[in-house]
C-alpha positions in Angstrom: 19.9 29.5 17.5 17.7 26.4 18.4 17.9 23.8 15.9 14.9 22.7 14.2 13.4 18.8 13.9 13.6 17.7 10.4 11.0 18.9 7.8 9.2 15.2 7.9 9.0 15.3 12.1 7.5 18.9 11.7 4.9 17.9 8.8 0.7 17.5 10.5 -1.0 15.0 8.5 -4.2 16.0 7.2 -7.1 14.0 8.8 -10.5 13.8 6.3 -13.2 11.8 7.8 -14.3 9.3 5.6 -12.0 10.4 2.8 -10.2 7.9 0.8 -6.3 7.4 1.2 -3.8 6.3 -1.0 -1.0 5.3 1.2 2.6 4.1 0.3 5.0 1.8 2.5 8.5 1.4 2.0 10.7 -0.6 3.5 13.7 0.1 5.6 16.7 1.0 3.0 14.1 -0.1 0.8 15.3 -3.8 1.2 12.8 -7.1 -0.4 11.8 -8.3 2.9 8.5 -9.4 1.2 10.5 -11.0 -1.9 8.2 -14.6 -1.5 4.8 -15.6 -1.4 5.1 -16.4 2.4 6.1 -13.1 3.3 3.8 -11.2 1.0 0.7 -13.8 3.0 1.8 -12.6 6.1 1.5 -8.6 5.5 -2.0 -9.4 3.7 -3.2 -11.3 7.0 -1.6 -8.4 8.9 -3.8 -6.4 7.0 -7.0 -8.5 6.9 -6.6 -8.1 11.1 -5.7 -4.9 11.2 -9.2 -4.1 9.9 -10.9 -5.5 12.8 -9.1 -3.0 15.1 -9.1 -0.1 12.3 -11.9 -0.4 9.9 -11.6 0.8 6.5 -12.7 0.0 3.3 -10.4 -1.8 0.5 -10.8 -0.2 -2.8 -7.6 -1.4 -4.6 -3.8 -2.1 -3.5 -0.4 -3.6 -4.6 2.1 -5.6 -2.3 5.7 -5.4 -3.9 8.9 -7.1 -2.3 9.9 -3.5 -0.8 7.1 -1.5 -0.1 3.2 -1.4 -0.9 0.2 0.9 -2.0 -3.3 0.7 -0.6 -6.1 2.7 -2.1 -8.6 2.7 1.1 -11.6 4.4 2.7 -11.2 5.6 6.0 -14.1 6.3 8.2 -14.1 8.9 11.0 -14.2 6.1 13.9 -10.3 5.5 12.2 -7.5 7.2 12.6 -5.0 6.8 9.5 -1.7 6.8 11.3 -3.0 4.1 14.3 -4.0 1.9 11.4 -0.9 2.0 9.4 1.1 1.9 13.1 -0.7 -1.8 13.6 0.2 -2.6 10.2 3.7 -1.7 10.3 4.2 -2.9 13.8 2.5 -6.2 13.8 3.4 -7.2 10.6 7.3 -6.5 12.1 6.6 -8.8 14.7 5.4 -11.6 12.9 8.1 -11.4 10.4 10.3 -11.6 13.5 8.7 -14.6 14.5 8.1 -16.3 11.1 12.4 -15.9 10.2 13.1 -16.8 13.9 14.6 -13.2 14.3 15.7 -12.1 17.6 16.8 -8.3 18.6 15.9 -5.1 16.5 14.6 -5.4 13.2 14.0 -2.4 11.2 11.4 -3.8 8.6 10.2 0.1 7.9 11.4 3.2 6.7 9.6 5.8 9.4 6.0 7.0 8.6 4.6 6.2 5.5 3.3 9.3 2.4 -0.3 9.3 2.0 -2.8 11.4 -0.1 -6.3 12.7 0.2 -8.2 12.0 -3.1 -9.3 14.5 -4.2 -12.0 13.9 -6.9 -12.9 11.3 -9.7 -9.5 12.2 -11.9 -7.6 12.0 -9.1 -9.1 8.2 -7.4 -8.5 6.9 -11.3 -4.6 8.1 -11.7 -4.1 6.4 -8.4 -6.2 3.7 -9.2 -4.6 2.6 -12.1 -1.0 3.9 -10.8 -1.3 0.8 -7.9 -2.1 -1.8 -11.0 0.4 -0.4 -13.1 3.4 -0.7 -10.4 4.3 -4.1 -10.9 4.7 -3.3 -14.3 7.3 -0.1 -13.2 9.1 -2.1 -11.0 10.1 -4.9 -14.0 7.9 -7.4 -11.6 5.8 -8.1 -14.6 5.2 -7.6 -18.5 1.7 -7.2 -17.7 -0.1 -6.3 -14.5 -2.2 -9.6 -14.4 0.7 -11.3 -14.2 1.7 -10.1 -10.7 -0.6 -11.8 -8.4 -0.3 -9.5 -5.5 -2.7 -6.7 -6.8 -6.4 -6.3 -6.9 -5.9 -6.1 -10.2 -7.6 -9.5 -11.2 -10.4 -8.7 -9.1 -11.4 -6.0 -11.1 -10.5 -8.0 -14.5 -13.9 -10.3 -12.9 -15.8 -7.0 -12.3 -15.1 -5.9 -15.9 -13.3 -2.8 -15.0 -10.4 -3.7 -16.9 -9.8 -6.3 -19.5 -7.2 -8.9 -19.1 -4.7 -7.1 -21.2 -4.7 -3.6 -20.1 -1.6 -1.6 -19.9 0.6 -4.7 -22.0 2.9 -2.7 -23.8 2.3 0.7 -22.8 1.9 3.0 -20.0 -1.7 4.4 -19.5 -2.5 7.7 -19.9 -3.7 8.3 -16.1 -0.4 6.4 -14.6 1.8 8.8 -17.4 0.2 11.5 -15.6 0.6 10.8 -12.1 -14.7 -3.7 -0.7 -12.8 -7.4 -0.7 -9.8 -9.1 0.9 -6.7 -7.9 0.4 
């Protein structure tokens, strides 16, 4: 009997144009490469040029030592898996360069999850679940405390107030454009 690839080499990603994505990284063995500010500066910049080649629209994201959540619109002149590919491998090779790293450096667990949002329920749960991470991940007591989140950008547009989610967990994280 011929032995199959594993489920995740099998699995089609689902292309939408113009659909918004919310898209999880994780690091290799999930391990804090991106544990400083430096670090965390260079996958933003990664990012920042990564739209140039792959455009796509910014809606919300969170940058966490081992992995990260973006919350983007991507439209049909870009292909989801190309973009994250230039993200994961450029940001690799600057990280190589930045720590003086020679050889093989496995910075990435393979592929990355993403989802299709599906309608206004859906963008909110994983809206608010990006903010709220820092907060599930004992980063933070409060999720502007954690500066690497769009989350005090939308504190200035009034979409949250400074204090939301201190103390508790938010209903739509219980259940489920600007620079990054």
């Amino acid at each position: 009997m011929e032995e199959q690839p594993p489920v995740r080499a099998r699995l089609r990603r689902w292309y939408v144009p113009n659909a918004i994505y919310f898209i999880t990284c994780v690091t290799h063995e999930r391990r804090p490469f991106f544990d400083n500010a430096d670090d965390l500066e260079l996958l933003r910049d990664t990012m920042r040029q990564a739209r140039d080649y792959h455009p796509f629209k910014m809606h919300s994201y969170a940058l966490m030592p081992n992995h990260f959540h973006l919350l983007i619109q991507i439209p049909e002149t870009t292909n989801v898996s190309k973009l994250l590919q230039s993200i994961q491998w450029n940001t690799t090779r600057k990280y190589k360069q930045a720590h003086h790293l020679t050889g093989p450096l496995h910075l990435w667990q393979r592929g990355f999850w993403d989802h299709v949002i599906r309608n206004a329920e859906d963008y909110e749960r994983h809206f608010n679940y990006i903010h709220y991470n820092p907060i599930k991940h004992g980063l933070a007591t409060s999720a502007g405390d954690y500066p690497h989140t769009s989350f005090q950008e939308y504190v200035r547009r009034g979409w949250y107030g400074p204090t939301w989610a201190q103390g508790h967990v938010p209903l739509m994280v219980e259940n489920g454009d600007f620079e990054p």
